[in-house]
C-alpha positions in Angstrom: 124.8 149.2 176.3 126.0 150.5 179.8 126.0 146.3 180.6 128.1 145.2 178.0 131.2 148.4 178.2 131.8 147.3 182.2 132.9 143.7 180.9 134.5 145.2 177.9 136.5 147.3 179.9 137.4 145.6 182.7 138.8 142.7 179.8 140.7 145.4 178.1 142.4 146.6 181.5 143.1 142.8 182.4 144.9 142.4 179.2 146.6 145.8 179.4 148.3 144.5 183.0 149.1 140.8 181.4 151.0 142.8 178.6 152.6 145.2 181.1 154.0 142.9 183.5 155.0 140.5 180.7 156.7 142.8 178.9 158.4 144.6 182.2 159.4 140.9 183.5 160.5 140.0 179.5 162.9 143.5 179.4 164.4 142.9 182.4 165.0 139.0 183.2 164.0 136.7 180.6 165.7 136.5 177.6 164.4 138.7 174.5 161.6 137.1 172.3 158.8 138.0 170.1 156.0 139.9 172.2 153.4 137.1 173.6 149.7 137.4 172.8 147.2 137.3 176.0 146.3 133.9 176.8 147.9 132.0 173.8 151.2 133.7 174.2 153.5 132.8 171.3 151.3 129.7 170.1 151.1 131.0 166.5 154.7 131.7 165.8 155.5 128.0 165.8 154.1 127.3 162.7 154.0 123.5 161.4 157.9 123.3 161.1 158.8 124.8 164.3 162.3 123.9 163.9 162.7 126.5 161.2 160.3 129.3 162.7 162.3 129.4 166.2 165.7 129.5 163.6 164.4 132.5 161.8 163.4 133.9 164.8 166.3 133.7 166.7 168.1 135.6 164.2 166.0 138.6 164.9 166.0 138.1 169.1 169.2 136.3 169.2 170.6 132.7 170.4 169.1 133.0 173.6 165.3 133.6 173.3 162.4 133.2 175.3 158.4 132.2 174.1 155.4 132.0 176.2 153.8 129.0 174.4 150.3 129.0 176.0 151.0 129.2 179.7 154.4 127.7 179.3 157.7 129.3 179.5 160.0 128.3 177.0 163.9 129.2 176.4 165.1 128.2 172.9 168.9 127.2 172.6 170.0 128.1 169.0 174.2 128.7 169.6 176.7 126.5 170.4 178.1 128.4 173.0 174.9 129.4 174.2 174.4 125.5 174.5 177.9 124.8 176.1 176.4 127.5 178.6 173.4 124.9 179.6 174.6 121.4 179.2 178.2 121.9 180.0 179.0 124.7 182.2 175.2 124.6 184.4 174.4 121.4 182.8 172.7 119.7 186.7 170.7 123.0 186.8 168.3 121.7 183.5 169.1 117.7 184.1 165.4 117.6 184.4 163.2 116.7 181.8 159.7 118.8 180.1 157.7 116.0 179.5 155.0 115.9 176.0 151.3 115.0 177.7 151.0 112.5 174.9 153.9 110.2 176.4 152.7 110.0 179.7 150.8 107.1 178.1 150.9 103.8 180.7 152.5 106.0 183.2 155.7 105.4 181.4 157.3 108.8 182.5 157.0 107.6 186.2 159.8 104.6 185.1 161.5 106.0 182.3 165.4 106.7 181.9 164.5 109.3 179.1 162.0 111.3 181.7 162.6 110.7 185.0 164.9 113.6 187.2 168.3 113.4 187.3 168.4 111.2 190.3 168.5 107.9 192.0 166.3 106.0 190.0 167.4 107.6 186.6 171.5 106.9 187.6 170.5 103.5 188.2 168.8 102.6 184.9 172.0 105.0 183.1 174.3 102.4 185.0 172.5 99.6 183.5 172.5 100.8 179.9 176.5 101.1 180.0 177.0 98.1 182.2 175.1 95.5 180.5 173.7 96.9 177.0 176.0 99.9 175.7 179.0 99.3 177.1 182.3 98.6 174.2 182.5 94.6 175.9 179.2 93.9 175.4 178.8 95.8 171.8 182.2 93.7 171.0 180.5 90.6 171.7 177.3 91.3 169.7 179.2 92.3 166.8 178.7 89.1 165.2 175.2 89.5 165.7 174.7 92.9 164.4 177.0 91.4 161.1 174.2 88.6 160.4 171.8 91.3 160.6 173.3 92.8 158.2 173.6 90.2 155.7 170.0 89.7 156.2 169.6 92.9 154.9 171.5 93.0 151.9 169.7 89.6 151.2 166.5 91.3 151.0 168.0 94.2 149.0 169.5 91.2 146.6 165.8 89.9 146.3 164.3 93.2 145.5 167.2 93.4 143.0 166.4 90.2 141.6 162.8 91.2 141.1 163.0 94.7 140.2 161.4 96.2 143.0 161.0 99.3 144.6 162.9 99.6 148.0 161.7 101.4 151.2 165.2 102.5 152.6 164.1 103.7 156.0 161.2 100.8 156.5 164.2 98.2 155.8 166.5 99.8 158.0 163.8 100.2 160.7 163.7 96.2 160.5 167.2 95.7 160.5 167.6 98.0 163.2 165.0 96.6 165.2 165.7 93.0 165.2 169.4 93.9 166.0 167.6 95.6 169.2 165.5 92.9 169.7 168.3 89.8 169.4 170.4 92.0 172.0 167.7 91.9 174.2 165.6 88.8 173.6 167.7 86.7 171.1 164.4 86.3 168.8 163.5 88.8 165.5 160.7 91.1 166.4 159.8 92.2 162.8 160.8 90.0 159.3 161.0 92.3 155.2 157.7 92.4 153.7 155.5 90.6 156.3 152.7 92.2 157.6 152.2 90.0 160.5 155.2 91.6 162.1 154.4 94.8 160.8 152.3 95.7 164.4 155.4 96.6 166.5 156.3 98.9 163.5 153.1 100.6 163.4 152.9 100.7 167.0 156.0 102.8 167.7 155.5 105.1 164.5 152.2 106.4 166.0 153.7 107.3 169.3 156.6 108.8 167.8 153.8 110.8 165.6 151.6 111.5 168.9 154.4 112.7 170.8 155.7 115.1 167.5 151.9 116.5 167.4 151.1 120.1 168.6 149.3 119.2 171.7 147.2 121.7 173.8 147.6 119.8 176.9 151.4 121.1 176.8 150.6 124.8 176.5 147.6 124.8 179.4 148.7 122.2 182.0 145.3 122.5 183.2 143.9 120.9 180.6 145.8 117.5 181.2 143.2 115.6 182.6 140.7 116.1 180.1 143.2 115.0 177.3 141.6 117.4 174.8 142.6 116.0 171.9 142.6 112.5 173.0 146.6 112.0 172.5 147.4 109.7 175.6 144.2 107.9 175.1 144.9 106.2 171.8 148.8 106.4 172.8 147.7 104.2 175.2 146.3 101.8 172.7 149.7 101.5 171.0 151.7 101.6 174.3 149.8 98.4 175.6 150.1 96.7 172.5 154.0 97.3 172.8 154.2 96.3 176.7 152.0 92.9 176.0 154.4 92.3 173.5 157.1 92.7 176.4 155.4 91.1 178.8 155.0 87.7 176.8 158.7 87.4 175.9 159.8 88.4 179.5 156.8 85.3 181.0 158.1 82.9 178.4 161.8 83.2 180.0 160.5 83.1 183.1 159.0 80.1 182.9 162.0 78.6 180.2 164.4 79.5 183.3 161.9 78.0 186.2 162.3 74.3 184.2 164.6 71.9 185.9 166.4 71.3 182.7 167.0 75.4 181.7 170.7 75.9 181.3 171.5 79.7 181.1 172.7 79.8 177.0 171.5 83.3 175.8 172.9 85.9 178.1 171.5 88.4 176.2 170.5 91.7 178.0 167.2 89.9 178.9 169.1 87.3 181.1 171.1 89.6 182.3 168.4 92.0 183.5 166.6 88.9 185.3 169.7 88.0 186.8 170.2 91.1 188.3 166.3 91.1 189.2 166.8 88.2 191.3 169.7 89.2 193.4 168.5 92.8 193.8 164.8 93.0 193.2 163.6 95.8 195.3 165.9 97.6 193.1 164.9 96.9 189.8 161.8 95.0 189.5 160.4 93.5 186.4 158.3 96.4 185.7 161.5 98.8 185.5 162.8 96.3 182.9 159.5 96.7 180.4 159.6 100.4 181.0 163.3 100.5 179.9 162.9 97.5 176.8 160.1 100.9 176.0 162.4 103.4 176.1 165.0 101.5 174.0 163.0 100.3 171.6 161.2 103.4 171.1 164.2 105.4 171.0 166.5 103.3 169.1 164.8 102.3 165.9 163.2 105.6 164.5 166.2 107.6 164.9 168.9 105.6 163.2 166.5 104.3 160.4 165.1 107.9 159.6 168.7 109.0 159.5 169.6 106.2 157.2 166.9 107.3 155.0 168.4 111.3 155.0 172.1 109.7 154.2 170.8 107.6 151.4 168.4 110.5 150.3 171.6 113.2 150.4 174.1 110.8 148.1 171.3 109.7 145.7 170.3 113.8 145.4 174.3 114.4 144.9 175.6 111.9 142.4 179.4 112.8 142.8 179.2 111.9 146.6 177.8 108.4 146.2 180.4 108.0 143.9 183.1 109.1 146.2 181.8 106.8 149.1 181.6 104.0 147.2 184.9 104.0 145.7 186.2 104.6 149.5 184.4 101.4 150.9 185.5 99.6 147.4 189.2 99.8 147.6 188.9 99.6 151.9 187.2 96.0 151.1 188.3 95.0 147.5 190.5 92.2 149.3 187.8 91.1 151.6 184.3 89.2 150.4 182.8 90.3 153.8 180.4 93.7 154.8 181.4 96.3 156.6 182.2 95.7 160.8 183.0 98.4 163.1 186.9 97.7 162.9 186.5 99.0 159.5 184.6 101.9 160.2 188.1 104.2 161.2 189.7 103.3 157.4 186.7 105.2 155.7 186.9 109.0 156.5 184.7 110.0 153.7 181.6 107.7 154.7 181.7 109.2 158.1 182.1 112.3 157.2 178.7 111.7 155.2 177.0 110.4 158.2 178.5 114.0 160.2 176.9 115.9 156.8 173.8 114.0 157.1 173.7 114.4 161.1 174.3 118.4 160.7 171.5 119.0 158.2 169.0 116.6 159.5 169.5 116.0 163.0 167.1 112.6 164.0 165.4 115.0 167.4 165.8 118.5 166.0 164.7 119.7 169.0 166.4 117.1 171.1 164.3 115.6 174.1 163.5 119.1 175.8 164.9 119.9 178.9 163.1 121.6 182.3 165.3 124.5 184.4 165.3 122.5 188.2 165.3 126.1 189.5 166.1 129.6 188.6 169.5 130.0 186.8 171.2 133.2 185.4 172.9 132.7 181.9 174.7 135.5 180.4 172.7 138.3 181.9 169.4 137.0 181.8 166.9 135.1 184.0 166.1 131.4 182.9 163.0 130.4 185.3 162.5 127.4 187.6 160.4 124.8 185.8 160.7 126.4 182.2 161.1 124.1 179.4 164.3 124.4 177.6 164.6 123.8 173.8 167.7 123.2 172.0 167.6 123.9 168.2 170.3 121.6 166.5 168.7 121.8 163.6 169.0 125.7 163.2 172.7 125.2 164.9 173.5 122.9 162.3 172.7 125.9 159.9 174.6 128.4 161.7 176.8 130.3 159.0 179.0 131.9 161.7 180.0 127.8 162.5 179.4 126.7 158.9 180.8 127.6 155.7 177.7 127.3 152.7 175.7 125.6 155.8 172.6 124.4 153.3 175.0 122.8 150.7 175.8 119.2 151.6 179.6 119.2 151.5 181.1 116.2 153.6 184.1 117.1 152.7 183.8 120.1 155.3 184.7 117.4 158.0 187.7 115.8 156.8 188.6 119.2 157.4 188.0 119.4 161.0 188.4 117.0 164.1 184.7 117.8 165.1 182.9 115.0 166.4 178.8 114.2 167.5 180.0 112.8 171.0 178.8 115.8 173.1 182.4 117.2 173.2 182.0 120.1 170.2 178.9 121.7 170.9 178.8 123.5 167.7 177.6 119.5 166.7 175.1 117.6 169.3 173.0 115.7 167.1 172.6 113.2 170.0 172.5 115.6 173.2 175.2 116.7 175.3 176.1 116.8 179.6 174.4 113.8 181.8 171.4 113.6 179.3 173.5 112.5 176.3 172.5 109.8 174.3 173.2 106.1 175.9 173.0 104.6 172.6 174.9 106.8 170.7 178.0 104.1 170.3 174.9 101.6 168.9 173.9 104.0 166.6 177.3 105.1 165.3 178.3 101.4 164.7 175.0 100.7 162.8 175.0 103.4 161.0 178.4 103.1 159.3 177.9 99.4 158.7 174.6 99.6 157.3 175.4 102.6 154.9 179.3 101.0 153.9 177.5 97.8 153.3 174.7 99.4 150.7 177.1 101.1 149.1 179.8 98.2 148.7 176.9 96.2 147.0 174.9 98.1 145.1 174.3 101.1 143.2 171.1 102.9 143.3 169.0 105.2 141.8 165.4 106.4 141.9 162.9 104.9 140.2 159.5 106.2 137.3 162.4 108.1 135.7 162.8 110.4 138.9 166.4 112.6 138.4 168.2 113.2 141.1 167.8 116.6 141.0 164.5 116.2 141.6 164.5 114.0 144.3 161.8 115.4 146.9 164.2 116.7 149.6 160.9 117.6 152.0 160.7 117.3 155.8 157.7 116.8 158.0 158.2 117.7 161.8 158.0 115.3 164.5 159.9 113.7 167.6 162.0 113.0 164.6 162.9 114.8 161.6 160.6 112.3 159.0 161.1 112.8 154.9 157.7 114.3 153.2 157.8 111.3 151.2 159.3 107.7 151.7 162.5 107.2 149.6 162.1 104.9 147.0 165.1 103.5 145.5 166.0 100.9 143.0 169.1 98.7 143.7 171.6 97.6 141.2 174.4 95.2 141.7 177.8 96.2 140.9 
């Protein structure tokens, strides 16, 4: 007995100390939080939306809170002005990044514009993003591009029309999206509506996104990186090589177009471009730099805007009077043009982007946004924020902030004709694609196919849900991930007007 009370004891008084200087280090310079647990900290109060456990907890500890997830010091954002605080007013003390183990998969976070620090390397790849990709010249000049995308989709919308079928909203506009990515950058479609052989890429980037959105132990206990407990970055790097052969083949196949006597440079698309600038500057940016950004944008760009096209969709189907309204907007804006919607258009129709704001607000596409690392200690309003401690914003509970937002559950875009706020990083009380140096480089992308998609879909069809499904009972589910995913694909059935 006398054996087994030493080791008993001595665990107790270890655990008693952890608490004790925890606590004494939590009163007095960390923000306030929920009391950690030894060893697992503040693992449990996550939960398997931990979007809306951190909201509900912040409004018992406030818009500044601290967790100890595992060994892991976290700061959760959940105000506006707490968040004007970080990414505005000490936005280079948390440029860096908190990187998920389960996208260190083929050492992408060593190359990639979304992870690397806030330096050199990282205003180089920003540089070339604006320069040659997301710049308004070089979105100008794809416009006609991005148009026959379009059409393509409404043609397979037409066809399922014709037929009587079923419609996945967010897998078509995860094609459409994705071959207006992949004709920027390659001039070639990646993925084609209802074929399977193309349906690898798709698949391949849906299971990192759902790796990376996983709760993974390697995050909380650093030390267990190595071992990959739960073997994340092993089969993410499965899927991540599948993605860079892909890259790899179209980048050797213009290599070797471009090294023929006869090659004539007609593309200049971003691909091109990029080998142009390869050439003349190589030590640089190197051909490996180029498939580790194609990764990033690719990866980034197409699950995000299609599962926010899904949630718009979703939203006006759920509230009848709202499709109505937007449709009747884009009707009379078009009614003297047989065309789809183009980005000149997208300033005459308030109401459809003030869905898209709604839609934004309640279901934010990162409702966590990509997390952010302190680069060293940093006092905000009182309280300590630590060197190396991972920073969380919560848009999603912001977006639900009834001090910002009258009836903040009820989708009312009418709330923004009301108000000059805007999702370009400048209102903070609205920062569905980040804010400071780490904003969103293809937020201007996004915004244009967004609002041309959407006015399109509506200028051509109705829709409704199909098995006799009201609206009202539309499943209006979430499942957390990198991105804010519906429980359940929307289904929809297309009508022509």
């Amino acid at each position: 007995m006398d054996f087994l009370t030493f080791p008993l004891l001595f665990s107790f008084f270890l655990a008693f100390a952890y608490v004790i200087v925890i606590s004494g280090r939590r009163n007095f310079r960390l923000p306030p939080g929920p009391f950690p647990l030894p060893v697992i900290g503040n693992l449990l109060h996550l939960g398997d939306k931990p979007h809306h456990s951190l909201a509900t907890l912040s409004k018992r500890y406030g818009p500044l809170m601290s967790l100890k997830l595992g060994s892991r010091t976290t700061i959760v954002v959940s105000s506006s002005n707490i968040a004007k605080e970080f990414f505005h007013n000490h936005d280079p003390f948390f440029s860096s990044r908190s990187i998920p183990d389960s996208l260190r998969v083929v050492d992408h976070d060593k190359y990639s514009i979304v992870f690397l620090p806030a330096e050199d390397q990282w205003r180089k790849l920003r540089k070339i993003c604006k320069e040659y990709i997301f710049s308004v010249r070089r979105l100008d000049a794809n416009e006609l591009l991005c148009r026959k995308k379009v059409e393509e989709l409404l043609d397979h919308v037409s066809d399922c029309c014709t037929n009587q079928k079923d419609v996945n909203i967010g897998e078509i506009a995860f094609t459409t999206v994705l071959n207006v990515l992949s004709n920027v950058m390659f001039s070639m479609d990646i993925a084609q509506y209802d074929s399977v052989s193309s349906q690898e890429f798709k698949d391949a980037v849906r299971a990192l996104m759902e790796f990376a959105g996983k709760p993974n132990i390697a995050d909380f206990f650093p030390i267990l990186k190595p071992f990959d407990p739960q073997g994340f970055v092993r089969q993410g790097n499965v899927y991540a090589k599948k993605i860079m052969t892909i890259f790899d083949t179209i980048i050797n196949q213009r290599l070797q177009t471009r090294s023929s006597s006869s090659f004539t440079q007609t593309n200049n698309d971003v691909l091109d471009l990029l080998l142009n600038f390869n050439q003349t500057n190589e030590s640089e940016f190197t051909q490996n730099d180029m498939r580790h950004l194609f990764f990033d944008l690719f990866i980034a760009g197409t699950d995000t805007t299609s599962s926010t096209l899904e949630w718009v969709m979703t939203e006006l189907i759920h509230n009848p009077e709202k499709l109505k309204k937007a449709r009747l907007e884009v009707i009379k804006l078009m009614k003297n043009k047989n065309d789809i919607i183009q980005e000149s258009d997208i300033f005459q129709l308030p109401y459809l982007q003030a869905v898209i704001k709604e839609t934004l607000r309640l279901h934010p596409p990162v409702p966590f946004l990509v997390p952010h690392q302190a680069v060293c200690d940093v006092e905000i309003n009182g309280y300590m924020v630590p060197k190396n401690a991972q920073v969380l914003c919560n848009v999603w509970a912001m977006g639900r902030d009834s001090k910002i937002w009258s009836c903040p559950e009820t989708f009312l875009p009418e709330r923004f004709l009301e108000v000059t706020i805007d999702y370009k990083g400048q209102d903070f009380e609205f920062i569905p694609f980040g804010a400071g140096r780490r904003i969103c480089p293809g937020l201007n992308l996004a915004h244009r196919m967004l609002h041309t998609m959407l006015g399109s879909l509506l200028l051509k069809f109705d829709w409704k849900l199909g098995g006799n499904i009201k609206a009202n009972d539309i499943d209006m589910g979430e499942k957390f991930g990198v991105t804010l995913q519906k429980n359940e694909a929307l289904m929809a059935i297309p009508l022509r007007l």
